[in-house]
N, C-alpha and C positions, 0 to 999 in steps of 0.2 A: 377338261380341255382348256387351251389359252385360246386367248383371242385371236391369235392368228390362224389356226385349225379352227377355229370356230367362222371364220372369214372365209379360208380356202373351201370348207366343207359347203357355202352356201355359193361359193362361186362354182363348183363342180357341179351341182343343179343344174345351174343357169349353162352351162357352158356344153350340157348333153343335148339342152331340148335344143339350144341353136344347134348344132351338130347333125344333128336329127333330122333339120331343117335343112340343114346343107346353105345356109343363108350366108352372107356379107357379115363381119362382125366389127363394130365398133367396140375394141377392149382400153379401158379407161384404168389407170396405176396410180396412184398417187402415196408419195413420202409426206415427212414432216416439211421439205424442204423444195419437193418438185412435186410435177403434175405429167404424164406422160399420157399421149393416146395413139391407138394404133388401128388400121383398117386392115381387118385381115383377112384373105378368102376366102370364101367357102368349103374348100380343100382341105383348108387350116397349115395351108401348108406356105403361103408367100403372105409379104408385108404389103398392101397394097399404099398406102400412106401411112404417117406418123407427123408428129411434131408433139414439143416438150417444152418445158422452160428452160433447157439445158442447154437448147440451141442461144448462138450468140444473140440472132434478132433478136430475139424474144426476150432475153435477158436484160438486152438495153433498152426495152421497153417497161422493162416493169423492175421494182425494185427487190421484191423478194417473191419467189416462185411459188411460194406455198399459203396463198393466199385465193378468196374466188374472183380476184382480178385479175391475175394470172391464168386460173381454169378456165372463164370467158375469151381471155384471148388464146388458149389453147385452141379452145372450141372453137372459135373463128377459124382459127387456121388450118385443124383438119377438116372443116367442112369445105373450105377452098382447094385445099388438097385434093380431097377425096372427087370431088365436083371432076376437077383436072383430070382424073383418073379414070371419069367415066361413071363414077356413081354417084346414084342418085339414094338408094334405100339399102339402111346396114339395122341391124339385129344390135341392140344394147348391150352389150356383156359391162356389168360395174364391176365386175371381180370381186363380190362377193363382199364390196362396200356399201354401207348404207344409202338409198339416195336422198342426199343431204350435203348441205355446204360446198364443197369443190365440186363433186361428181354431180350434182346436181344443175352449178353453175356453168359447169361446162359442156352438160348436155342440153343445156337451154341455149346456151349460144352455139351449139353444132346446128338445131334445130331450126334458130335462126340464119345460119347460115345457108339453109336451106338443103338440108340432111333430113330424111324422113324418118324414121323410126317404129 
């Protein structure tokens, strides 16, 4: 197996027992070059918020997206999103990324945003 099936295979775990649950999910993406996060429902079936380094603000905030300066203000952002949106507690999904460096940065400042987990 590559590292990429070896990545999807641990996020298909993580992604049954939320399921299971019927919980709120926080799914976190990250490139070489960006950082993505998305609040998805329970349903699994609508986006409830998102933000990225892709977007313009965010880009003219920070110089390069693929850093965990970048994943903190990610995490800033959907926890204010998500806030907006009526939620308060979402279920982890890292997509079967280590937690470590960006996914880790970024779920510390959703946390701090005041995201329960």
């Amino acid at each position: 197996m590559n590292k990429k099936q070896v990545r999807l295979r641990r996020a298909r775990k993580t992604r049954a027992k939320i399921a299971e649950l019927k919980a709120v999910r926080l799914t976190v993406f990250r490139s070489n070059s960006h950082i993505y996060a998305q609040v998805i429902s329970g349903c699994r079936s609508r986006v409830l918020a998102s933000a990225s380094t892709v977007e313009p603000d965010v880009r003219s905030q920070v110089k390069h997206g693929g850093n965990t300066a970048a994943a903190e203000l990610v995490g800033k952002l959907i926890a204010e999103r998500a806030k907006a949106a009526g939620i308060e507690s979402v279920s982890f999904d890292r997509a079967g990324f280590l937690y470590h460096g960006r996914v880790k940065a970024l779920a510390d400042a959703a946390r701090e945003g005041g995201l329960k987990f």
